[in-house]
C-alpha positions, -999 to 999 in steps of 0.1 A, spaced: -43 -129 -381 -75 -116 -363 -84 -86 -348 -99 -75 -321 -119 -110 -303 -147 -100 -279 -181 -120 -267 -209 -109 -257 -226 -125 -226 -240 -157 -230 -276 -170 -227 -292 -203 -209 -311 -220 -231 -327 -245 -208 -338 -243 -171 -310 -267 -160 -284 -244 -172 -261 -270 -191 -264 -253 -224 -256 -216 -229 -256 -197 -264 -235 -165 -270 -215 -148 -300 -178 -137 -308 -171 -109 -327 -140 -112 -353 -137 -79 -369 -170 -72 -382 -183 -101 -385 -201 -125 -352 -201 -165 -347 -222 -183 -328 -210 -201 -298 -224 -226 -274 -211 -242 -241 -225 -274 -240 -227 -296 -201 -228 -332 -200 -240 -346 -164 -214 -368 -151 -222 -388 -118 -205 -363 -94 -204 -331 -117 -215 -316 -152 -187 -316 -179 -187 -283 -204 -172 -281 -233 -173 -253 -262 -191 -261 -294 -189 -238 -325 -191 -240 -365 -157 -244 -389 -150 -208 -393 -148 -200 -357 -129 -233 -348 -107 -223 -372 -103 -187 -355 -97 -202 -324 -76 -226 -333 -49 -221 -311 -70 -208 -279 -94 -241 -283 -72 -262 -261 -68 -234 -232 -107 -228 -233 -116 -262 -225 -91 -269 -198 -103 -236 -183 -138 -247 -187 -133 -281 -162 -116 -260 -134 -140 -230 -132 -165 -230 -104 -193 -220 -128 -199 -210 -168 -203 -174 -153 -167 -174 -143 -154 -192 -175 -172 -164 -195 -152 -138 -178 -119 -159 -187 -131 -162 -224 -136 -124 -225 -101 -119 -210 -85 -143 -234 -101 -131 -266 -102 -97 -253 -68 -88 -265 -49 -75 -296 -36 -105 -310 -13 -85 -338 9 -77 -304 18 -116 -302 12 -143 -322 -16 -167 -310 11 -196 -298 27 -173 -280 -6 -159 -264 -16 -194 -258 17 -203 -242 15 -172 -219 -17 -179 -209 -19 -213 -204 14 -207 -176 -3 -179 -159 -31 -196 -154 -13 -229 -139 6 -203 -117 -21 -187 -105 -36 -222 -101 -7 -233 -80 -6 -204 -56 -47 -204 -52 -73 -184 -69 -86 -173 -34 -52 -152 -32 -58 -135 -62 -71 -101 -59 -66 -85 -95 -56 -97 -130 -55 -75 -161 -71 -83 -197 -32 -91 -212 -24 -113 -179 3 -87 -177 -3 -73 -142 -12 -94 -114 -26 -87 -79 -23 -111 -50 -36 -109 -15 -23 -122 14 -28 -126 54 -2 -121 82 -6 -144 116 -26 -106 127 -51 -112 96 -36 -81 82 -44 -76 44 -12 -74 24 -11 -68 -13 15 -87 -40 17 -65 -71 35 -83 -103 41 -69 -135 50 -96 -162 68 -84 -191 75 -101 -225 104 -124 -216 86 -137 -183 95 -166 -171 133 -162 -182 133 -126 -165 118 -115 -133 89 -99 -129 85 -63 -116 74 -59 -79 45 -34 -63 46 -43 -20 41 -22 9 70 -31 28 95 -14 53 127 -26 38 136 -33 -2 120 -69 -14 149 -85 -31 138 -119 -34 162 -150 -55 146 -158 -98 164 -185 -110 158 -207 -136 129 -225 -125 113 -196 -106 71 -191 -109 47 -169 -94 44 -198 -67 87 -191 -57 77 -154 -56 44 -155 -33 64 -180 -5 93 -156 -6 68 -123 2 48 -146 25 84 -155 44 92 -114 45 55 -112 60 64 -131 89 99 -112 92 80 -80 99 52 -91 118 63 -76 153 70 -44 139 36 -45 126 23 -57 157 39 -28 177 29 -1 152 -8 -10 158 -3 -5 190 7 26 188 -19 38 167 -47 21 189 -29 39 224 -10 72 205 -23 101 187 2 93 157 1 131 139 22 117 112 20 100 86 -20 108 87 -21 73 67 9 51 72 13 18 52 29 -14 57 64 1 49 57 32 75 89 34 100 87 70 110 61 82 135 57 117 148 38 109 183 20 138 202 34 136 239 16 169 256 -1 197 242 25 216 223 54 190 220 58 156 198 84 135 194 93 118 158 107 84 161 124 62 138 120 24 141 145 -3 128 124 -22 108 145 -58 115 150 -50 150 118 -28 159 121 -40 197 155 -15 196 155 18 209 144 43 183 159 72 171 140 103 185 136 138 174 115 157 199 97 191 187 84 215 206 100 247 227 134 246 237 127 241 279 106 210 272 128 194 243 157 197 267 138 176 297 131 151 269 161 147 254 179 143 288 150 113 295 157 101 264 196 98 272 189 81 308 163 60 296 193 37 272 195 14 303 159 10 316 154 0 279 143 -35 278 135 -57 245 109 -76 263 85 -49 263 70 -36 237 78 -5 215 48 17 232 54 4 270 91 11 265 85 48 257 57 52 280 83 43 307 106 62 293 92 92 293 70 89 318 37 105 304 4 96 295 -1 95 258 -28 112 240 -53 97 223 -69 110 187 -85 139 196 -127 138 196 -134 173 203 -119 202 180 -108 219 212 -79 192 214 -73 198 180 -68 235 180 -41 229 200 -20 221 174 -32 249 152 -8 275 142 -14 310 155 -8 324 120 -28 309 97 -51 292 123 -43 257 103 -30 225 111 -11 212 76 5 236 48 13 219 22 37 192 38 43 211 65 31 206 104 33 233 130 69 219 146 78 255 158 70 265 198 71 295 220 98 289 249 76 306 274 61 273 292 31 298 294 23 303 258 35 273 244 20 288 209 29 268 179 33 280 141 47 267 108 79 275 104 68 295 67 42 314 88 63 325 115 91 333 92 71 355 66 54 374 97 88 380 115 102 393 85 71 419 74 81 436 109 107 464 101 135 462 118 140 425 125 173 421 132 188 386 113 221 369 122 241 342 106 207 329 89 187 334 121 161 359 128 152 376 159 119 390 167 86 385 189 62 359 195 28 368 177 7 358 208 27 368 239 53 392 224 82 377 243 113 371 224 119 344 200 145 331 174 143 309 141 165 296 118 154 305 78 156 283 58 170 286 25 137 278 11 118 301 34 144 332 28 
């Protein structure tokens, strides 16, 4: 069996560039080999030309080589194919097999369009495809092959808001797969749509970088308080789940909103003019200025993020509206002698305006 197969980049020997001359190396040893083009009267025809020894090394890739040859745009792009096909241990499979795998893959790939394919590796193993929602948003179709493919199903990589379960029966290709992804594309696409949205008109504080499969949204409302919001990913036009941070005085007034607004709630608007309404408020947009942004600083350690952490916790006096990490405030409330603590809450004073305030530790925080 032969070792390792690699060539080196081929050469045109004439200014027409119908015959290119290049070498394979097979262990230690290199063979000389030529594409040869033949002008048709609509195209030129390639095919591979080498000596005995190498033929007989390529015996079983031969056939694949030269049906590759026809289909690729130019000899540049067929030379990258070769290097992929001969580029690969062939003690891990025997060259039928290889040929076999190969041979599919490529008709597959074929079948779905090479201008969807993003990524391929060297064993044809893992396999990148890109498509377009109706919003000419990029989404990316991961596939891992593994030895038994096509009789078992592939392995799946997407960015998607809810598990992608899709039918392999016998029968099934990479062509089966792709529709079925494409078809959960479309499923999605106003939850997309309204997302976007909210990033373009919202200062979305978290995730800093959602994805495709993003559903929760912590959305800055007014200076100190945020609300986090959980979508339905198949009904996204539903009224969301809502978490509102900030000091006790202004979470109450927006949770009481947020429990009268159930029937002003109306699925023909979208997800941002629905809370706008709801609320009531002006959102903020992404700040430009760091003055915006040291408003959501905490007062302790004059940061925004700690570790995974956001500053969520407020002073209730409406006029210092401070906000800290909840680790920060807890480690400076409990360096104070004499805090008093109660049923896993500690009492003390606000770092900034010294009036009272109350937290709830944690169990990682105690």
């Amino acid at each position: 069996k032969p070792t390792l197969l690699q060539m080196n980049s081929p050469i045109a020997l004439n200014s027409s560039k119908t015959v290119y001359d290049g070498f394979v190396k097979h262990g230690e040893k290199f063979y000389r080999l030529q594409v040869r083009g033949e002008a048709g009267q609509s195209s030129v025809k390639y095919r591979v030309c080498c000596d005995w020894k190498l033929r007989h090394i390529l015996r079983d890739h031969l056939p694949l080589l030269n049906e590759r040859l026809q289909s690729c745009a130019d000899v540049s792009t067929f030379i990258s194919d070769v290097k992929t096909i001969l580029g690969v241990q062939s003690d891990q499979h025997s060259p039928s097999h290889c040929y076999k795998h190969y041979g599919r893959v490529l008709k597959e790939i074929e079948e779905v369009g090479w201008d969807k394919l993003n990524n391929i590796s060297e064993d044809f193993k893992l396999i990148k495809f890109q498509f377009q929602d109706n919003s000419e948003r990029w989404h990316y179709f991961g596939l891992k092959l593994n030895d038994n493919y096509p009789q078992e199903s592939p392995e799946f990589m997407v960015d998607l808001p809810c598990p992608f379960i899709p039918v392999w029966a016998c029968g099934s290709n990479l062509m089966t797969l792709c529709q079925q992804f494409i078809e959960v594309l479309d499923l999605h696409q106003s939850l997309w749509d309204m997302v976007d949205e909210l990033k373009d008109k919202c200062w979305v504080l978290e995730p800093e970088q959602p994805n495709y499969a993003s559903t929760s949204f912590r959305i800055a409302l007014e200076q100190t308080t945020s609300v986090v919001i959980d979508i339905n990913p198949l009904h996204p036009e539903e009224i969301p789940d809502c978490k509102f941070l900030g000091s006790e005085t202004s979470v109450a007034k927006l949770e009481e909103k947020y429990q009268q607004g159930y029937q002003e709630w109306s699925d023909s608007l979208s997800l941002y003019q629905n809370i706008q309404m709801l609320f009531n408020i002006n959102f903020h947009k992404p700040p430009n200025t760091t003055s915006m942004e040291s408003n959501l600083q905490c007062g302790i350690c004059y940061g925004y993020r700690l570790g995974t952490q956001t500053p969520t916790q407020v002073c209730n006096d409406e006029r210092c509206n401070q906000i800290y990490h909840h680790d920060c405030l807890v480690q400076w409330l409990q360096s104070i002698p004499g805090v008093k603590r109660s049923f896993g809450i500690i009492f003390g004073e606000c770092p900034y305006c010294s009036n009272n305030i109350k937290l709830k530790i944690l169990q990682k925080s105690s």
